[in-house]
Residue frames as a rotation matrix with the C-alpha (Angstrom) as fourth column:
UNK 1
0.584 0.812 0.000 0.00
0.812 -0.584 0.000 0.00
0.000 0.000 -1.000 0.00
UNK 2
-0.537 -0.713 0.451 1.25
0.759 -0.642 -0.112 3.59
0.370 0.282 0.885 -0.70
UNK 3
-0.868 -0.069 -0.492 1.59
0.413 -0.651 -0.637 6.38
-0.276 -0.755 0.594 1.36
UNK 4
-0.714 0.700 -0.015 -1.86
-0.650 -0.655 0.385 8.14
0.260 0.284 0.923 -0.99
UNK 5
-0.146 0.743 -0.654 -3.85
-0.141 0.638 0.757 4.86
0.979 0.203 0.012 -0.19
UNK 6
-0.358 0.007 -0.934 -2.83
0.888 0.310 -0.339 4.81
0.287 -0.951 -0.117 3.23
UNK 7
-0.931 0.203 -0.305 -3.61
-0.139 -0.966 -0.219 8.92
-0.339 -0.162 0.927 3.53
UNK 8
-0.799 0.583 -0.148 -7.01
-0.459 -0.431 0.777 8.22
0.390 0.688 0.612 1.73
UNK 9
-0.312 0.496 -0.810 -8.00
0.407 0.840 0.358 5.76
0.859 -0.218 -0.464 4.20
UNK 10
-0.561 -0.450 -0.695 -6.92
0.820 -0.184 -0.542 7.24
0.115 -0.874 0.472 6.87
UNK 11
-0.895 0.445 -0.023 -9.39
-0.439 -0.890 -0.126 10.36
-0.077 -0.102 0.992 6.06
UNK 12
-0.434 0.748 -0.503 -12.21
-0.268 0.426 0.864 7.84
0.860 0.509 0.016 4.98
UNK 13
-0.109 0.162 -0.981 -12.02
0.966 0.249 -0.067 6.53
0.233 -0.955 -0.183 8.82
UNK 14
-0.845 -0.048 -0.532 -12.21
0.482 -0.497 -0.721 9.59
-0.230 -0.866 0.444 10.48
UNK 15
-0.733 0.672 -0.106 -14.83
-0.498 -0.425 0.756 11.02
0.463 0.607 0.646 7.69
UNK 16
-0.346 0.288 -0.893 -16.68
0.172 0.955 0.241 7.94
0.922 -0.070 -0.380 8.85
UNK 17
-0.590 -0.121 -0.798 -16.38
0.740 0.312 -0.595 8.28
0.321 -0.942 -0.095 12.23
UNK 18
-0.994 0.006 -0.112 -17.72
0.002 -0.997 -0.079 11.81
-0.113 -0.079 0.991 11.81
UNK 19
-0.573 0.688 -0.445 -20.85
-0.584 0.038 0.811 11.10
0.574 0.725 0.380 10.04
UNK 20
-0.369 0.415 -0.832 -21.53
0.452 0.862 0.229 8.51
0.812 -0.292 -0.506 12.21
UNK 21
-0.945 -0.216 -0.244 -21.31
0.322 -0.731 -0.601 11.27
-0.049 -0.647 0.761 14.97
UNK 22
-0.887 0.377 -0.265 -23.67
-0.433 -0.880 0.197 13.23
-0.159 0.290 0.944 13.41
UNK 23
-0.384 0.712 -0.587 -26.27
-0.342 0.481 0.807 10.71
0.857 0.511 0.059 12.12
UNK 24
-0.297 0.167 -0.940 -26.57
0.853 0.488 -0.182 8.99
0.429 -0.856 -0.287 15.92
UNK 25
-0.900 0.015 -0.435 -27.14
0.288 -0.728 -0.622 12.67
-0.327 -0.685 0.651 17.59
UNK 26
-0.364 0.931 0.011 -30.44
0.931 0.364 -0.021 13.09
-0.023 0.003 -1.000 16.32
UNK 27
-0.219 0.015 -0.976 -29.59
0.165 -0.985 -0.052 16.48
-0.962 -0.172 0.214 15.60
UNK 28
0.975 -0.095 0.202 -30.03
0.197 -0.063 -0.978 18.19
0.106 0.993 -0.043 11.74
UNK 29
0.342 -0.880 0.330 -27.01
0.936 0.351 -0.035 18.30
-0.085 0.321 0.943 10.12
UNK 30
0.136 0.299 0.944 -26.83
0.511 -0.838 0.192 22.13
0.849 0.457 -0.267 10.15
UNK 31
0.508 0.251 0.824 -27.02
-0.438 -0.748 0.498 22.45
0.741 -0.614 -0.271 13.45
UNK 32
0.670 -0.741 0.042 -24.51
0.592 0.567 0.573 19.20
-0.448 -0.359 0.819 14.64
UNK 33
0.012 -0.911 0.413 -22.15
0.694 -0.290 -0.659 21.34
0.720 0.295 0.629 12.07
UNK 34
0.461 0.392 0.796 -23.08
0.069 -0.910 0.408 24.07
0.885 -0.133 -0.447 13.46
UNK 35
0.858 -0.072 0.509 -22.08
-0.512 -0.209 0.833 23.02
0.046 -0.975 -0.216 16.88
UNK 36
0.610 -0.772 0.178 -18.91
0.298 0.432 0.851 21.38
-0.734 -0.466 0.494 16.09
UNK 37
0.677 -0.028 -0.735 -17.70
-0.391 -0.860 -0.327 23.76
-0.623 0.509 -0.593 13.49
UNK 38
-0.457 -0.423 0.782 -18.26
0.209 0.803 0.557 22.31
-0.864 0.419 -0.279 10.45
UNK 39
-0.161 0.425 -0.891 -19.00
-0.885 -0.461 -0.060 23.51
-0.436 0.779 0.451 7.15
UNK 40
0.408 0.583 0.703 -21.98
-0.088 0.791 -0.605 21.40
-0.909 0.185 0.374 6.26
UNK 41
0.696 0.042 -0.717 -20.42
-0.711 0.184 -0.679 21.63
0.103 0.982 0.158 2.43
UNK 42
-0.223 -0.944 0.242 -17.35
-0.960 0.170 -0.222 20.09
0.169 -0.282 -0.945 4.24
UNK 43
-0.695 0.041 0.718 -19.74
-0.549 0.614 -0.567 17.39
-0.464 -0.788 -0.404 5.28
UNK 44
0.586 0.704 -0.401 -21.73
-0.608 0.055 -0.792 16.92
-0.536 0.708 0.460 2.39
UNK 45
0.122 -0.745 -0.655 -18.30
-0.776 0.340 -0.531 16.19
0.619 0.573 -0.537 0.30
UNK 46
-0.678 -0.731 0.084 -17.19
-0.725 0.645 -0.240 13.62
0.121 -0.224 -0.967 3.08
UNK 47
0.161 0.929 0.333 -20.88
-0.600 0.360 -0.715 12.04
-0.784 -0.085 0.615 3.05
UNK 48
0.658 0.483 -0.578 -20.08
-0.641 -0.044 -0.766 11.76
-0.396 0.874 0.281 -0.64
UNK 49
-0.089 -0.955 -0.282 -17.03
-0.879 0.208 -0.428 10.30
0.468 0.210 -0.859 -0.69
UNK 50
-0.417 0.042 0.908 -17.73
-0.649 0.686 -0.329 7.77
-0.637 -0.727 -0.259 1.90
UNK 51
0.553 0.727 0.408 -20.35
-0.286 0.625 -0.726 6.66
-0.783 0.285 0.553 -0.42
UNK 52
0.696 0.024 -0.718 -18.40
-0.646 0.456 -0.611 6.26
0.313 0.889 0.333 -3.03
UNK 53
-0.509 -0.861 0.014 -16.50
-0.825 0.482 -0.295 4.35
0.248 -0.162 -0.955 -1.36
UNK 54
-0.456 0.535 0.712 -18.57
-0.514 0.495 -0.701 1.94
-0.727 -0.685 0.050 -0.16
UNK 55
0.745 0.633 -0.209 -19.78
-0.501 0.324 -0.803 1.46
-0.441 0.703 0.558 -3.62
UNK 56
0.199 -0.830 -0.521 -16.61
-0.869 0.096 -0.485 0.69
0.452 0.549 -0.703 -4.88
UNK 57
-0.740 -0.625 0.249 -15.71
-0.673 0.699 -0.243 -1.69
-0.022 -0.347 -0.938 -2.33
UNK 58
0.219 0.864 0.453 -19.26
-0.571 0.489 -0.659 -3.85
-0.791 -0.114 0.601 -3.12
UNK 59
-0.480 -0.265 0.836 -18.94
0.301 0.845 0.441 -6.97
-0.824 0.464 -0.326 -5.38
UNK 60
-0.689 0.248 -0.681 -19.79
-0.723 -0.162 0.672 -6.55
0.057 0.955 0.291 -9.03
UNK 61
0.501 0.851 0.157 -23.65
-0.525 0.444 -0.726 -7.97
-0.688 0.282 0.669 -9.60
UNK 62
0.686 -0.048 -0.726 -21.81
-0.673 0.340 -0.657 -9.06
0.278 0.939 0.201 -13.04
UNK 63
-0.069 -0.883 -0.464 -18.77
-0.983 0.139 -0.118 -10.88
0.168 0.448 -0.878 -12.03
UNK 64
-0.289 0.025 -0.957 -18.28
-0.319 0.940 0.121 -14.90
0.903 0.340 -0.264 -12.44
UNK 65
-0.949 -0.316 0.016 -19.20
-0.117 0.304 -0.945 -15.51
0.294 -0.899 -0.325 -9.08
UNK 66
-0.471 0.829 -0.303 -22.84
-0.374 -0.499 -0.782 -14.34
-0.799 -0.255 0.545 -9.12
UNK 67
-0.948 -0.284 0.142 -24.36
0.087 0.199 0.976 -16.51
-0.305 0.938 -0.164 -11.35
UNK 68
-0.573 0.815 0.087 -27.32
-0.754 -0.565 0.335 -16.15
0.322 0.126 0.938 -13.38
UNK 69
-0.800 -0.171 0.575 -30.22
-0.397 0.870 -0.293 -17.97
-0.450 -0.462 -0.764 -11.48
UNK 70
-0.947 0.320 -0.009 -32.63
0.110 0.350 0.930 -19.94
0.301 0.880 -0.367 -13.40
UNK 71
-0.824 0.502 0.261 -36.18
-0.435 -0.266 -0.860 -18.94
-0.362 -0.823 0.438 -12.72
UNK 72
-0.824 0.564 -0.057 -39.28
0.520 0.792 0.319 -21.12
0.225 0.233 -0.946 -13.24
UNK 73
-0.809 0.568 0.151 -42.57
-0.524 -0.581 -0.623 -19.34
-0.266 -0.583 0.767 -13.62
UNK 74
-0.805 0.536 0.253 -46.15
0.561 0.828 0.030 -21.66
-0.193 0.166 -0.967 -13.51
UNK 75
-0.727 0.657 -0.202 -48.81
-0.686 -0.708 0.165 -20.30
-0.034 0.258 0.965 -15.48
UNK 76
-0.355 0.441 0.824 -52.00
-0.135 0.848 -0.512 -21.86
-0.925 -0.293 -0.242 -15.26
UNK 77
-0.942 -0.124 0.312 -53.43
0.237 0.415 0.879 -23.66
-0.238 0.902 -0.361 -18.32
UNK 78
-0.325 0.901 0.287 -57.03
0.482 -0.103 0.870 -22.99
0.814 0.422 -0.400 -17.56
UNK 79
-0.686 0.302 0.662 -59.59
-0.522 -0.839 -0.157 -20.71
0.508 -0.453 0.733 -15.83
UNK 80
0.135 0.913 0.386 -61.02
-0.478 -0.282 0.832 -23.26
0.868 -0.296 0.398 -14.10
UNK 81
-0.670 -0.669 -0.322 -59.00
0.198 0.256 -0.946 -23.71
0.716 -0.697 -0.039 -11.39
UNK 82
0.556 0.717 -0.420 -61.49
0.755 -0.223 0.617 -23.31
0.349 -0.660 -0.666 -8.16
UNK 83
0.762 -0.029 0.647 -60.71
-0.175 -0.971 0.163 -19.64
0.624 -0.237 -0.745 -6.36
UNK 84
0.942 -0.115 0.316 -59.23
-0.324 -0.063 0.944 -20.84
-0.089 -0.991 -0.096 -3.64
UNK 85
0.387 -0.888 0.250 -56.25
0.842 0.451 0.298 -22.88
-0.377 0.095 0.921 -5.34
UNK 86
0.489 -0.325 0.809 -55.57
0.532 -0.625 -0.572 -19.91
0.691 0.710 -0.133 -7.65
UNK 87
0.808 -0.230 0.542 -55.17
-0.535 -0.671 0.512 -17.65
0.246 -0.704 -0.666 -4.19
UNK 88
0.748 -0.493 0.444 -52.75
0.122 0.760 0.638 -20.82
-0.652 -0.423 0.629 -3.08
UNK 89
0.759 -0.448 0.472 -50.98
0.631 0.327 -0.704 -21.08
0.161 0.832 0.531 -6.45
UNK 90
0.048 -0.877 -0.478 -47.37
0.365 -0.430 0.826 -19.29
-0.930 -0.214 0.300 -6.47
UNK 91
0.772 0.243 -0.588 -46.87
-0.066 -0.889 -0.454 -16.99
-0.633 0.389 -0.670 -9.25
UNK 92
0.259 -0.934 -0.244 -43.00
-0.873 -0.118 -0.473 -17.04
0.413 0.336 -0.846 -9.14
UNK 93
0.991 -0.130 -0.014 -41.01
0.109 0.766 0.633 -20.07
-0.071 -0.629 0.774 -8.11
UNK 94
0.611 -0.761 0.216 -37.61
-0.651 -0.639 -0.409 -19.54
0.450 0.109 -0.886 -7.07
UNK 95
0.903 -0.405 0.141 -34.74
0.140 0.590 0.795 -22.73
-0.405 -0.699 0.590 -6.24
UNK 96
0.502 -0.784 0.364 -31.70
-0.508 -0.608 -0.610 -21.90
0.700 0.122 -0.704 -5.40
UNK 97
-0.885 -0.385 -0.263 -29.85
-0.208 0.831 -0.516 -24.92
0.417 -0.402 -0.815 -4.82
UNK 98
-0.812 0.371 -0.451 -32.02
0.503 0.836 -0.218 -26.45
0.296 -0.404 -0.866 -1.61
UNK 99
-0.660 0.517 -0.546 -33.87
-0.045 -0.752 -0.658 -23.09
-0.750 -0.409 0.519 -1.08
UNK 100
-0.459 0.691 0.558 -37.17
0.820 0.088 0.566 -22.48
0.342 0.718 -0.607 -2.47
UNK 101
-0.814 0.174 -0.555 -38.89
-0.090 -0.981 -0.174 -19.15
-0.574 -0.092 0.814 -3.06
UNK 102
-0.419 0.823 0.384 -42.92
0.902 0.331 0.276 -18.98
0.101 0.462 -0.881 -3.48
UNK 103
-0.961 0.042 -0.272 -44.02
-0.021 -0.996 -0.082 -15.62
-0.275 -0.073 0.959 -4.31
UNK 104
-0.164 0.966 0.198 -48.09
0.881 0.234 -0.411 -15.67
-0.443 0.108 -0.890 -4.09
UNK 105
-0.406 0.097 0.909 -49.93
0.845 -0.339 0.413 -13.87
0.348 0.936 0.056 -6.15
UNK 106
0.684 0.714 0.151 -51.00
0.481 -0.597 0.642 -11.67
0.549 -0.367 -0.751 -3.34
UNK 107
0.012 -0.830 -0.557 -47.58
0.949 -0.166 0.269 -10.70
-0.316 -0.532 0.786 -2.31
UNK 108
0.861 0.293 -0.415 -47.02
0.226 -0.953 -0.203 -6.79
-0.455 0.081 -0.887 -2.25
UNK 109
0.847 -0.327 0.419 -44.81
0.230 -0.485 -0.843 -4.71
0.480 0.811 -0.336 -4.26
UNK 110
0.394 -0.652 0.648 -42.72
-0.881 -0.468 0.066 -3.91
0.260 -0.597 -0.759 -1.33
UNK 111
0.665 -0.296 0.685 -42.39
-0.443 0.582 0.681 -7.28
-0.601 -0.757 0.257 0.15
UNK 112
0.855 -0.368 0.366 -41.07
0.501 0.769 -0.397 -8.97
-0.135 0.522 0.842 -3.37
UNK 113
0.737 -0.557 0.383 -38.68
-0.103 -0.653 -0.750 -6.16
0.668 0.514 -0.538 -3.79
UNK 114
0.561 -0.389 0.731 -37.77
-0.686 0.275 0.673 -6.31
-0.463 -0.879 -0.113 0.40
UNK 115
0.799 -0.187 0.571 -36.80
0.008 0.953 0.302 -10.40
-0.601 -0.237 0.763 -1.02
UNK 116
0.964 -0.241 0.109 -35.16
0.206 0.427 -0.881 -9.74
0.165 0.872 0.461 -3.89
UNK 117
0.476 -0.716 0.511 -32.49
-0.704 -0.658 -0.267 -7.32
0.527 -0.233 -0.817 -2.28
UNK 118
0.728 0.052 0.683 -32.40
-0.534 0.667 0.519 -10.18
-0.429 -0.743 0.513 -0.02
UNK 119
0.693 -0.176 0.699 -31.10
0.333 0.938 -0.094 -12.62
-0.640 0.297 0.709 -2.26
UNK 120
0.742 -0.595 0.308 -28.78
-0.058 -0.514 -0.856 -10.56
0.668 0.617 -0.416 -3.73
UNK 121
0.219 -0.975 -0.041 -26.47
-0.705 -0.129 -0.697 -11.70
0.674 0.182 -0.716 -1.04
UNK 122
0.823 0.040 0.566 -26.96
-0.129 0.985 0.118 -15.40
-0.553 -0.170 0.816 -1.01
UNK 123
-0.143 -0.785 -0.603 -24.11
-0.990 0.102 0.102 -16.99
-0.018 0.611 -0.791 -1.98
C-alpha cells in the first residue's frame, strides 16, 4: 500500500467516524455542524465520498461468481381452477440450490422487492 492509499483511508475513517457522529445525535445536520464547526459543504463532500467508497468496495452484480439464477414461472393452463387454489398457487417459483422461493400472487410490491435485495447476497 502507498503512502496516498494509506492517507485516503486514513481520512475515509475519520470522515466515517464523523458522520456517524452526526447521524446517531439526532440532531439536523446544520445544526450538529453548526455546533462542532463544520461547514456542512465540508460534510456533504465527506458524506459523498464515503459513499463512493462503499460502492466501490461492493462486489460486481456481473462478475463470475454471481451466477445467473434460473427462474421457473407456472402459469396456469385454464380458468377453471377453483378460487381458492388460484389464491394458493405461487406466481414465481424460485430454487436456489435447496432453497425455495414462493411468491403468491397476493404478495405486495414492497415485500417482493424487500426479497429480492435479499437474495442478492446469497451466496
Amino acid at each position: 500500500m502507498n503512502t496516498r492509499e494509506v492517507t485516503n483511508q486514513y481520512r475515509l475513517n475519520k470522515w466515517t467516524e464523523i458522520v456517524r457522529e452526526c447521524l446517531s445525535s439526532g440532531q439536523t445536520v446544520s445544526s450538529w455542524c453548526a455546533d462542532h464547526e463544520i461547514n456542512p459543504k465540508s460534510y456533504y463532500y465527506w458524506l459523498r465520498r464515503i459513499r463512493k467508497a462503499a460502492c466501490e468496495a461492493l462486489p460486481s452484480s456481473c462478475s463470475p461468481n454471481n451466477p445467473i439464477v434460473p427462474v421457473t414461472i407456472s402459469v396456469p393452463t385454464t380458468d377453471t381452477e377453483p378460487a381458492a387454489a388460484q389464491e394458493l398457487s405461487s406466481d414465481i417459483l424460485i430454487r436456489f440450490g435447496t432453497a425455495t422461493l414462493e411468491i403468491r400472487n397476493s404478495a405486495s410490491a414492497s415485500l417482493i422487492e424487500n426479497t429480492l435485495r435479499a437474495l442478492q447476497h446469497v451466496r
